[in-house]
TORPA-190731 format. One line per field, with one value per residue (C-alpha): y, z, x; residue in one letter. Coordinates in steps of 0.001 Angstrom, whole numbers. Each point is the difference from the previous one (the first is absolute). Layout:
N
c2: Y, ... $
c3: Z, ... $
c1: X, ... $
code: a, ... $
END
This chain:
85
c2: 77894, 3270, -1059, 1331, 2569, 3074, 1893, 2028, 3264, 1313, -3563, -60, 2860, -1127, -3266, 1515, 2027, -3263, -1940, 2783, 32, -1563, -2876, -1240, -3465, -862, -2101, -700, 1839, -1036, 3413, -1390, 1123, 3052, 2950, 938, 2568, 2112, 2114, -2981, -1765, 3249, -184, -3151, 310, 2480, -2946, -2075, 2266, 643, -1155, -1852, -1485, -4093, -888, -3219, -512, 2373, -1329, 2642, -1797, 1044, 3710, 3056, 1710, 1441, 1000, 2123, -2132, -3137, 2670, 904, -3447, -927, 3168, -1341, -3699, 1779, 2068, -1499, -568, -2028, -3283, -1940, -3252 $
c3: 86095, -1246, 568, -2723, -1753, 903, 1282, 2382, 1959, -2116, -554, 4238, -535, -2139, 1883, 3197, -1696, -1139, 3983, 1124, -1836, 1364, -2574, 452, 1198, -285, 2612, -1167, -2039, -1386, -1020, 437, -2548, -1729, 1251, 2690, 1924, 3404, -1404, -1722, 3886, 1477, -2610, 1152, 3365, -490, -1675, 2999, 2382, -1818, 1261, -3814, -174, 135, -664, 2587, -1714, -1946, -1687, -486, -436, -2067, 583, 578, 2406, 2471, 3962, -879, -1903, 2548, 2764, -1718, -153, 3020, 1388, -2345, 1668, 3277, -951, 888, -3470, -1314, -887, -507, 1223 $
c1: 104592, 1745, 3260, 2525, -2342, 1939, -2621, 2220, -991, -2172, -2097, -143, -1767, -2937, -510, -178, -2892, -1595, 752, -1911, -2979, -2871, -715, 3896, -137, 3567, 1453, 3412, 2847, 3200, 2009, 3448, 2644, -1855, 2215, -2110, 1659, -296, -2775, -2139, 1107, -1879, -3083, -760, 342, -2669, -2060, 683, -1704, -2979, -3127, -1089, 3105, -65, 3574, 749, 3458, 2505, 3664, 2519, 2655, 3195, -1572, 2419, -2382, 2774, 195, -3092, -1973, 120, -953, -3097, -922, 909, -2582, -2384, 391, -1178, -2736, -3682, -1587, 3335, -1009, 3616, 633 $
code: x, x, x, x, x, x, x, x, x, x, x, x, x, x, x, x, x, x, x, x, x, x, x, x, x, x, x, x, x, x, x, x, x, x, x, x, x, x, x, x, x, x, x, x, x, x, x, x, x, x, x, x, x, x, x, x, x, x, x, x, x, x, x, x, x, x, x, x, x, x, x, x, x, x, x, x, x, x, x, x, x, x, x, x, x $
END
């Protein structure tokens, strides 16, 4: 659970790095609440359709990701190696 942290864009950015890598395990991630915005949204979207990336379930609640934001995740939700439940 990350929830809270304020980790915003630019923390997106180094966790997709670390769902991508090939020794990343994680399986569930609670970001709600850390200013996560439409280009932190699009980060992890890229996460999301990586091939190393395990995530099963991912909370952004109380997140100000915008129009653009929930339409890269919603791409990401259709791409092949997406793992969501």
């Amino acid at each position: 659970y990350l929830n809270s942290n304020n980790i915003g864009d630019d923390g997106a950015k180094y966790l997709t790095e670390a769902l991508c890598h090939s020794n990343c395990q994680l399986q569930t991630l609670y970001l709600g609440n850390n200013n996560i915005g439409e280009d932190g949204a699009n980060f992890l979207a890229e996460a999301l359709c990586h091939s190393n990336c395990t995530l099963h379930t991912l909370n952004f609640s109380a997140s100000a990701i915008g129009d653009d934001g929930a339409k890269y995740l919603a791409e990401a939700l259709c791409h092949s190696n997406c793992k969501l439940q």
